[in-house]
C-alpha positions in Angstrom: 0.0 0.0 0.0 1.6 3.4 -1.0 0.8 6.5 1.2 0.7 9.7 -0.1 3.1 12.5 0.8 1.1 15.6 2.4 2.0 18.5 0.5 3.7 21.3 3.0 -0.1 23.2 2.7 -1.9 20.1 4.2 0.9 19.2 6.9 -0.2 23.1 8.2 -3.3 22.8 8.0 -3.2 19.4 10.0 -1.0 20.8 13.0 -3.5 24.2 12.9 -6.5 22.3 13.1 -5.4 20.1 16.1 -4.1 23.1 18.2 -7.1 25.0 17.9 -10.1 22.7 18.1 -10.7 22.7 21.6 -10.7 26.9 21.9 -13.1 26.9 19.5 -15.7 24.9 20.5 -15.7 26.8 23.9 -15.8 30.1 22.6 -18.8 28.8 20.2 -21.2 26.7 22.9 -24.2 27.0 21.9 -28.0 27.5 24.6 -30.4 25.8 22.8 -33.8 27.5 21.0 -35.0 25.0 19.5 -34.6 21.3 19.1 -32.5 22.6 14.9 -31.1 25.5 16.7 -28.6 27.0 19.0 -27.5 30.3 19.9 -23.7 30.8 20.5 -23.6 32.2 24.2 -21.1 35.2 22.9 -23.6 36.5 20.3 -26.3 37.0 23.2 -23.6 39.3 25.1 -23.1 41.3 21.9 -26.5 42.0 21.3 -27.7 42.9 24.3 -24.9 45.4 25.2 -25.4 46.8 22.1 -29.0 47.3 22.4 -28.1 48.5 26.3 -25.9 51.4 25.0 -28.2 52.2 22.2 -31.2 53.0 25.2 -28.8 53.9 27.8 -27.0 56.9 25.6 -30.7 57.7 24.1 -30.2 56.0 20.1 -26.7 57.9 20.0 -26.2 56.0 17.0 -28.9 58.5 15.4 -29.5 61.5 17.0 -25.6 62.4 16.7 -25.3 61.0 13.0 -24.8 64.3 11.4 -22.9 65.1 14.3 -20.2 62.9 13.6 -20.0 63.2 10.0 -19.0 67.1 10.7 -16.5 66.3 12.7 -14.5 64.0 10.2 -14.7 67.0 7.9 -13.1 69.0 10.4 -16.2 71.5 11.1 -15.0 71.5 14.7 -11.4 71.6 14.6 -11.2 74.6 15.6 -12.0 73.6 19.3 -8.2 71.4 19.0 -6.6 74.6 18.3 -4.6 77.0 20.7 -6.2 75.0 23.4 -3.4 72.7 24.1 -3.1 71.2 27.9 0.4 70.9 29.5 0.9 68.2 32.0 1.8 69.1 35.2 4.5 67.4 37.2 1.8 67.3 40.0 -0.6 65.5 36.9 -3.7 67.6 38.2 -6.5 66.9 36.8 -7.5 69.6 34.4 -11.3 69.8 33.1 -12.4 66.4 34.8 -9.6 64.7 32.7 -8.0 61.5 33.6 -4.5 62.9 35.3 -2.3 59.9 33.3 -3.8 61.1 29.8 -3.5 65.4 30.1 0.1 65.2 28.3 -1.5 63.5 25.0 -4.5 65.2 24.8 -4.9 68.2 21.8 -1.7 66.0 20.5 -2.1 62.4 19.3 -0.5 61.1 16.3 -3.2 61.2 13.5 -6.3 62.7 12.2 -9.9 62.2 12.8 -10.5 61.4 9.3 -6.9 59.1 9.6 -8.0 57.3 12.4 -11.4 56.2 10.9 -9.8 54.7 8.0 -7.3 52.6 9.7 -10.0 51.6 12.0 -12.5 50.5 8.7 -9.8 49.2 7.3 -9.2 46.2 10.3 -13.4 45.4 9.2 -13.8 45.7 5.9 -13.2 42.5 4.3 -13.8 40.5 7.5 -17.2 39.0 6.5 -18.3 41.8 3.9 -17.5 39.5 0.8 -17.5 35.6 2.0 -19.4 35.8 4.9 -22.6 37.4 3.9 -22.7 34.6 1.2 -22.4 32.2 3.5 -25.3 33.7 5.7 -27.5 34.2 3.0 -27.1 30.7 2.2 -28.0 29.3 5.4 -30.7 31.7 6.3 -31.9 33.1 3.1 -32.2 36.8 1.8 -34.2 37.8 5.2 -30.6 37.7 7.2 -29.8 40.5 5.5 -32.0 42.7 7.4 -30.6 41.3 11.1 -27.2 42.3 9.6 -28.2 46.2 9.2 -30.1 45.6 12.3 -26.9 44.7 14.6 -24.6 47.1 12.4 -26.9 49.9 13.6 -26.8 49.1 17.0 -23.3 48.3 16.6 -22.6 51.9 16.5 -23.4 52.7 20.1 -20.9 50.0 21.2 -18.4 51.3 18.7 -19.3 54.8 20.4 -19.3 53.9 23.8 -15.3 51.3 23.7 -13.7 54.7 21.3 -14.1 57.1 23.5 -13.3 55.0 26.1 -10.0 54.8 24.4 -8.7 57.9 23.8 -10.0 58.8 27.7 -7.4 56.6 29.0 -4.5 56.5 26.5 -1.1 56.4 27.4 2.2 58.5 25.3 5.9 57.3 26.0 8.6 59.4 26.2 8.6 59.8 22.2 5.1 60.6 21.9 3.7 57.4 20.3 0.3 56.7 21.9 -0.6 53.4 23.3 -4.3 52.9 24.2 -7.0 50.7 23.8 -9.8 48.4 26.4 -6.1 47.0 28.2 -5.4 50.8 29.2 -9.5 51.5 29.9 -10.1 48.1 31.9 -6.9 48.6 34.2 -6.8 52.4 35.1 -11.2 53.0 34.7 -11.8 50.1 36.8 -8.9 51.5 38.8 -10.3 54.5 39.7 -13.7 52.8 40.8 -11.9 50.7 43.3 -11.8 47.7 41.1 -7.9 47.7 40.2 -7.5 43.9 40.5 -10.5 43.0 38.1 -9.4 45.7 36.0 -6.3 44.4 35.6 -7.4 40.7 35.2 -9.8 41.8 32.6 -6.9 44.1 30.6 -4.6 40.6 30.9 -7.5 38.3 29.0 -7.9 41.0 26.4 -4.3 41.2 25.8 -4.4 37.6 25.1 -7.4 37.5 23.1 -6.6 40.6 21.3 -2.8 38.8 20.0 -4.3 35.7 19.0 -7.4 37.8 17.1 -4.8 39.8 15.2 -2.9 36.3 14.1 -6.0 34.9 13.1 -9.3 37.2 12.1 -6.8 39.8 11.4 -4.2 38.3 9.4 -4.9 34.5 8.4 -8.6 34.7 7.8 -7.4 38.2 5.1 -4.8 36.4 3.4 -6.7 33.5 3.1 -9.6 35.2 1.2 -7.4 36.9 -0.5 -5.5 33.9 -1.9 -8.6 31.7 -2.6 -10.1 34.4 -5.1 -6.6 35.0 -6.2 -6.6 31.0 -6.9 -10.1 31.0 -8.3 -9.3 34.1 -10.8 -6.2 32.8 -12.1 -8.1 29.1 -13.3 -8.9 27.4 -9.7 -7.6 24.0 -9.5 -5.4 24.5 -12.5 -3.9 27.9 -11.4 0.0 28.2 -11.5 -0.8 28.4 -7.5 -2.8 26.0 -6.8 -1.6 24.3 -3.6 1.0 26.9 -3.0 -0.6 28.9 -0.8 2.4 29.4 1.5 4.1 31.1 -1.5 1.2 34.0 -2.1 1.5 34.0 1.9 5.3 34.9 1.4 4.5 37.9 -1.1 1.8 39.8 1.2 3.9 39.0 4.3 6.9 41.1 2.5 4.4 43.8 1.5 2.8 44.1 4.9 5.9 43.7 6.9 7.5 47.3 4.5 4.5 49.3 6.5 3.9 47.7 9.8 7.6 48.8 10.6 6.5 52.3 10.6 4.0 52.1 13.2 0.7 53.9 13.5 1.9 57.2 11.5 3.0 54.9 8.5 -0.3 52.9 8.7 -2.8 55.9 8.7 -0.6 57.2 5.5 -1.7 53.9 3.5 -5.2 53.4 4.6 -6.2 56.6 4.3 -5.5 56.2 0.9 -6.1 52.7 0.3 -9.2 51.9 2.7 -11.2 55.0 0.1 -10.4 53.4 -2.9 -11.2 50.3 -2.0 -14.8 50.7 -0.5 -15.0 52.7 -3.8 -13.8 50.2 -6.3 -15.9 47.4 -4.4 -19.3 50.1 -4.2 -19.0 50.9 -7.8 -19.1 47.3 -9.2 -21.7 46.6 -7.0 -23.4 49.4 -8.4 -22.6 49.0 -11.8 -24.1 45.6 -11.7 -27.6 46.8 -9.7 -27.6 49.3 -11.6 -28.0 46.7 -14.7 -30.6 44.9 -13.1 -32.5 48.1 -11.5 -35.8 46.6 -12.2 -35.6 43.9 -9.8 -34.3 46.0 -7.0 -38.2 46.2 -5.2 -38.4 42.8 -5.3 -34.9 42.1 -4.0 -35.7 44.3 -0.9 -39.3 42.3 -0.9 -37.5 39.2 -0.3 -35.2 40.5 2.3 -37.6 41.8 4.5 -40.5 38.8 3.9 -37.7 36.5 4.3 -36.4 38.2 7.6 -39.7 37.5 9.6 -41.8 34.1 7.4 -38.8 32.4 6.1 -40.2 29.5 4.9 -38.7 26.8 3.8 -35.2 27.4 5.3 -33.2 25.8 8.1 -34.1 26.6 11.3 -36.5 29.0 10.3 -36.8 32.3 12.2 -34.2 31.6 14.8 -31.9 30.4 12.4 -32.3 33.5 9.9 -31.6 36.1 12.4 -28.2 34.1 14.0 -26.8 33.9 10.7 -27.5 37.6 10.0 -26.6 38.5 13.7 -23.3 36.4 13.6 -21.8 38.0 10.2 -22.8 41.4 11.2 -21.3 41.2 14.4 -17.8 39.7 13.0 -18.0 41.8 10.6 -18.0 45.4 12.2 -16.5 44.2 15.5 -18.8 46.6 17.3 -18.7 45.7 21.0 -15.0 43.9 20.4 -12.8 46.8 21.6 -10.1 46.5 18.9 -10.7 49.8 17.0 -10.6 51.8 20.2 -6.7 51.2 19.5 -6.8 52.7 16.2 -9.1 55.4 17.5 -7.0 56.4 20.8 -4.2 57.8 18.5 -6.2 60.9 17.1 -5.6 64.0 17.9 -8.2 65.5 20.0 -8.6 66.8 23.3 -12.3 65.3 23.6 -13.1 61.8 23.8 -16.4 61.8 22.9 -15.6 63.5 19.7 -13.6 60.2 18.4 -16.2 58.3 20.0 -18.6 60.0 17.5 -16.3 59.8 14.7 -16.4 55.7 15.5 -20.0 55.1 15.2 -19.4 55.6 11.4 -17.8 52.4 10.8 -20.5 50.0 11.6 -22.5 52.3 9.1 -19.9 52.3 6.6 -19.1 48.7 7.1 -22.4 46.8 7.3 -25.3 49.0 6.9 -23.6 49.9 3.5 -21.6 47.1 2.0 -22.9 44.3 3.5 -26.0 45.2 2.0 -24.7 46.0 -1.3 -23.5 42.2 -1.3 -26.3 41.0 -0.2 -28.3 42.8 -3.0 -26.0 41.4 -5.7 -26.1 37.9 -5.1 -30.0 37.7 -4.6 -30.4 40.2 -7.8 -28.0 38.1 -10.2 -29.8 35.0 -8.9 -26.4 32.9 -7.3 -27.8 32.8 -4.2 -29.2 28.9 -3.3 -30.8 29.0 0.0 -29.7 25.9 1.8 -26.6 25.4 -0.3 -24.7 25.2 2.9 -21.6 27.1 1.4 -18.0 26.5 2.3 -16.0 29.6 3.3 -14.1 29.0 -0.2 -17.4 29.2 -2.1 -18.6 32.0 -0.4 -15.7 34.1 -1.6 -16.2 32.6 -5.7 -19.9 33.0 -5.2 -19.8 36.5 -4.5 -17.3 36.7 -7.5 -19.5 34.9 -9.8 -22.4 37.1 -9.0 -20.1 39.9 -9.8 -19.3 38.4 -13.4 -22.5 38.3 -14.6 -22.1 42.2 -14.3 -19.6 42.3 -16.3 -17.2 39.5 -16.9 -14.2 40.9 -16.0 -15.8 41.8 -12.6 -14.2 38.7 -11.2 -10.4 40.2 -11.6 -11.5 43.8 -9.8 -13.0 41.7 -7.2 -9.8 40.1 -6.8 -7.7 43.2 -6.8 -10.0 44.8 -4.3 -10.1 41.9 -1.9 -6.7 41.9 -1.9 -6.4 45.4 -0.8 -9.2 44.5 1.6 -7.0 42.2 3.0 -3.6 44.1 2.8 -5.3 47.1 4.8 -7.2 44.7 7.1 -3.6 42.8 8.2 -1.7 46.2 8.5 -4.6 47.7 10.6 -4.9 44.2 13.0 -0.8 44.3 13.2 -1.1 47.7 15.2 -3.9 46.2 17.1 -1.9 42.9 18.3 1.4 45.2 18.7 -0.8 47.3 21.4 -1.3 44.4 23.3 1.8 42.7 22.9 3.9 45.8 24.3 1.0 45.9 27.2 2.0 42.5 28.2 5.4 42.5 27.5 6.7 45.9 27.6 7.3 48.5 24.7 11.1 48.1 23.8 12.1 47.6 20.3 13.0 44.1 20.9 9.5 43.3 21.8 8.3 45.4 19.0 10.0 43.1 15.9 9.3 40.2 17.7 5.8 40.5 17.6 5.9 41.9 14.0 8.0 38.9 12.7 5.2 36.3 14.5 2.6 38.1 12.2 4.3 37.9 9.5 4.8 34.5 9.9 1.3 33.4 10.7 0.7 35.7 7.2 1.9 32.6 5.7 0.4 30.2 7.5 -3.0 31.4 7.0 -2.4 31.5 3.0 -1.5 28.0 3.0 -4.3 26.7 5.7 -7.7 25.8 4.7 -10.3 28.8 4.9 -12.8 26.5 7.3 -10.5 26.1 10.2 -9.0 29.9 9.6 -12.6 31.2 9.5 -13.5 29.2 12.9 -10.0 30.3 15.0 -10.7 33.2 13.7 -14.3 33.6 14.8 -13.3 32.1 18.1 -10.2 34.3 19.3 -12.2 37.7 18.8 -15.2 36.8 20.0 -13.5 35.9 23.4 -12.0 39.4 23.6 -15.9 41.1 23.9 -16.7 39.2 27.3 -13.6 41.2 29.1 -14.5 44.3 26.7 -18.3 44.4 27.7 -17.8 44.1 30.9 -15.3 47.1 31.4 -17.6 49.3 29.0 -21.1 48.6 31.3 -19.1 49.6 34.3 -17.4 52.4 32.6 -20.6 53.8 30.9 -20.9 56.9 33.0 -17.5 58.5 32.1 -18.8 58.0 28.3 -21.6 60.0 29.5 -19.7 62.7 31.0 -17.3 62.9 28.4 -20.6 63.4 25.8 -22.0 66.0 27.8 -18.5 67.9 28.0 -18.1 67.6 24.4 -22.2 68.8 23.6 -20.9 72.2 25.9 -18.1 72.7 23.5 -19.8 72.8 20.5 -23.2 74.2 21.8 -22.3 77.5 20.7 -21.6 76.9 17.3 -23.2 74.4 16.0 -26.7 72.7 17.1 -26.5 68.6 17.3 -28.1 66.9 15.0 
């Protein structure tokens, strides 16, 4: 009997699968609803903190719309200039200010507009392509309305963690910002006589917050990227078929040029990239509803019968909803905590004007493009309700339903997905880095070290099958919302302070909307 040699691509995949198995069916046990269908116990602390901070901050995610869309454009930048505070070797606190954050604040490192794009950049791509095939697959066109449903409420989470960031961030002697939920858990929790949970609960984030950026924000983007690359280039009889590990070599190069350069070098790219991206992706979904205009009634018909009689599907209601809950929610990673990092390095002496800033992205992310997706693939007719989709045939399906646009629609797809991913890994690096240096310090050494590991995971997650990326994935950042939401219920009233503050400002000028 002759046994056949694993290719190097397999013998990874093996040794991933068998050290992650375990985590992930922890992180993913499921309370029964019905006797078809379960509920994963960390999608039930999502949604209700999300709908908690949507009542509790009076549908901020609304009311203060407008509000944050003037301050990207820099109606309000006015109030950052000439106003600059100087810490005090005391460290008074000046304006009700945390004392440990006075010395950054009115300085930071990038722009409102900078820090939204590096932020968008970490979600974009994590779900927006693949994953809302796959949930339309299991639970038909009507999950597409419990994805905008959880992306809007997303955006009072997103509101509430992002100001909580840039409240408690930290400078070092250089005046590179560190901040993020280890910095809010530790020194909020702190201050209300809780220093040993807060600490506790900044560790477990740490942890969860490293392995999310090797996985959901590194493998699970490269992976995409290279299966479309793959599927594009002639599928099982592409030049780089099996290779994986080779395309994994390429982007870990590209990526590893800009991660070197920290957060100042990142906002540089994205906000360049992450524009023309969203743009390139909008526009062919466009271009192809806009051939097919005529059915787009009946397309929003479908999602909204299917969203509350979905007939004929797997696990009916219950089972709609969880899919369109679950890719929304990985998709924006409202509630998470990770783009409070991205959003602590602005420049801005108000917290609550960041937070603002930050609601966008669930918006921008799901509201918008996830539903765009989900448009295309019911108007081109790909979708097949029940199909039960692979992670690999969500990414083609979405391509295919692209191509019939089109037919070179395929190859932009790729391109863009690419860039999705290449912005995505950057973004997550800075993340990880954060909580890296947290746990182990903030010297150079430490610095590289982490940054080699990611790029070396970049490979492995090219060469890995998308199925057991997708489920690590899933896994590691879902774990970091359970120390995240509890930090952000206990912390709520500084958010609320911090609003108010930031309402007097601007009072004057400018009404809220």
């Amino acid at each position: 009997m002759v046994t056949q040699e694993l290719t190097l691509d397999e013998k990874i995949n093996q040794a991933f699968d068998a050290a992650t198995g375990w985590f992930v069916d922890s992180i993913f046990a499921e309370i029964p609803i019905t006797d078809e269908v379960g509920i994963p116990w960390v999608l039930i602390v999502l949604i209700l903190g999300a709908g908690f901070f949507t009542l509790y901050f009076k549908f901020v995610n609304f009311r203060h719309f407008l509000t944050a869309i003037k301050v990207v454009k820099g109606d309000y930048d006015e109030f950052e200039k000439n106003e600059q505070v100087e810490a005090s070797t005391s460290v008074a606190t000046v304006e009700g200010d945390n004392p440990d954050t006075i010395r950054v604040e009115g300085e930071g490192e990038v722009s409102h507009f900078q820090a939204l794009t590096a932020a968008v950049s970490a979600t974009v791509g994590l779900g927006n392509i693949a994953g809302v095939a796959i949930a339309l697959s299991i639970g038909g066109p009507g999950a597409t309305f419990w994805m905008v449903l959880v992306g809007l409420l997303g955006m009072s989470s997103k509101f509430v963690e992002c100001t909580l960031g840039v409240k408690y961030r930290e400078v070092n002697a250089n005046g590179t910002i560190f901040g993020g939920p280890m910095y809010y858990l530790s020194k909020g929790l702190s201050e209300k006589g809780l220093k040993k949970l807060g600490k506790l609960l900044a560790i477990v984030f740490a942890i969860m917050c490293i392995g999310g950026s090797f996985g959901g924000g590194n493998m699970f983007q490269v992976n995409q990227a290279f299966q479309l690359f793959e599927y594009v280039t002639g599928g099982e009889n592409s030049f780089i078929s099996g290779k994986g590990w080779i395309f994994g070599v390429i982007m870990a190069i590209f990526v590893g040029v800009v991660i070197i350069g920290g957060i100042k070098k990142i906002a540089k790219v994205t906000d360049k990239v992450v524009p023309a991206m969203v743009v390139m992706y909008i526009l062919a979904s466009v271009t192809v509803l806009s051939l097919n205009y005529e059915q787009i009634p009946n397309a929003f018909a479908e999602i909204w019968n299917g969203a509350f009689n979905p007939q004929g599907i797997v696990g009916g209601f219950i089972g709609v909803l969880i899919q369109g809950f679950k890719r929304a929610a990985f998709s924006n990673e409202a509630g998470i905590g990770s783009a409070s990092i991205a959003h602590s390095a602005v420049k801005t002496k108000y917290p609550a004007s960041e937070g603002l800033v930050a609601l966008l992205e669930p918006f921008i992310d799901t509201v918008v493009i996830c539903t765009m997706t989900a448009l295309v693939l019911i108007i081109t007719g790909q979708l097949e309700v029940g199909a039960q989709l692979s992670d690999e045939e969500g990414v083609v399906l979405t391509a295919t339903a692209l191509e019939t646009g089109i037919s070179w629609f395929p190859y932009l797809l790729s391109f863009a997905v690419i860039l999705f991913a290449f912005s995505s890994m950057i973004s997550w690096s800075y993340y990880g880095y954060q909580a890296w240096s947290y746990l182990f310090g903030r010297s150079k050494k430490t610095e590289y070290t982490y940054k080699i590991i990611f790029c070396c995971f970049t490979v492995v997650g090219a060469a890995a099958t998308l199925g057991a990326v997708t489920d690590f994935s899933d896994a590691m950042i879902f774990a970091m919302l359970v120390p995240n939401m509890i930090g952000l219920f206990l912390l709520r009233k500084k958010v609320w302070e911090e609003l108010s503050r930031y309402k007097n400002v601007i009072k004057g000028i400018s009404k809220l909307s």
